[in-house]
C-alpha positions as CSV (number, residue, x, y, z in Angstrom):
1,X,140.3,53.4,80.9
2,X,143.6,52.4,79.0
3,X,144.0,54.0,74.9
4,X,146.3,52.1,73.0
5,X,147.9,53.5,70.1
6,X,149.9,50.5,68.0
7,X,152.1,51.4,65.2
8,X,151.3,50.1,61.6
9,X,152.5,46.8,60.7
10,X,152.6,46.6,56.9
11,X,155.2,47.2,54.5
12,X,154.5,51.3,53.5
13,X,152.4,52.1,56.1
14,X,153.4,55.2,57.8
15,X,149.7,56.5,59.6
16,X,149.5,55.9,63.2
17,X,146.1,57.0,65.2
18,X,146.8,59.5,66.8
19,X,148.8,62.7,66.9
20,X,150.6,64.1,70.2
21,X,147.4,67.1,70.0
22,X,144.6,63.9,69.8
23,X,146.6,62.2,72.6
24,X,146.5,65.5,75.1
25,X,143.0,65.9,74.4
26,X,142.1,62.1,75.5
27,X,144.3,62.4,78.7
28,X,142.1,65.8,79.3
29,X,138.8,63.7,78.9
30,X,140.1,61.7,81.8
31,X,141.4,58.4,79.6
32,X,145.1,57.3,79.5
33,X,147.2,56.7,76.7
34,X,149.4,54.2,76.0
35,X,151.8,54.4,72.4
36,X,153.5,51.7,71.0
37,X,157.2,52.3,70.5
38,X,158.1,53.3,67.0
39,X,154.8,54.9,66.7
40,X,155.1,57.7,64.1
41,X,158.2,57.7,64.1
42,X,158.3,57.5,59.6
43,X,155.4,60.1,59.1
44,X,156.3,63.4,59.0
45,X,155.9,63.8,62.7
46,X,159.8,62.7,63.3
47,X,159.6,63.7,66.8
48,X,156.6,62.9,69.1
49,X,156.4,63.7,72.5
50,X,153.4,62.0,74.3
C-alpha cells in the first residue's frame, strides 16, 4: 500500500503530515511512502531526509 504525504497548499501554511521519524515507522509497518516535493521544506525541519 502506497502513503502519500502532499505539501500544504495555502498561503501560511507550513505543517506537512508527517515527520522523517513517522515516515520510518510506516515503511517499518510494511507500507511505502511517497512525499511530495517541497514537503516541509518552510517548517522548522529545513532538511528532510525520507
Amino acid at each position: 500500500m502506497l502513503i502519500g504525504v502532499p505539501r500544504e497548499l495555502l498561503d501560511g501554511e507550513t505543517r506537512v503530515a508527517a515527520t522523517p521519524k513517522t515516515v520510518e515507522q510506516i515503511k517499518k509497518l510494511g507500507f511505502d511512502v511517497l512525499v511530495e516535493q517541497d514537503a516541509g521544506l518552510k517548517p522548522v525541519l529545513k532538511i528532510i531526509h525520507f
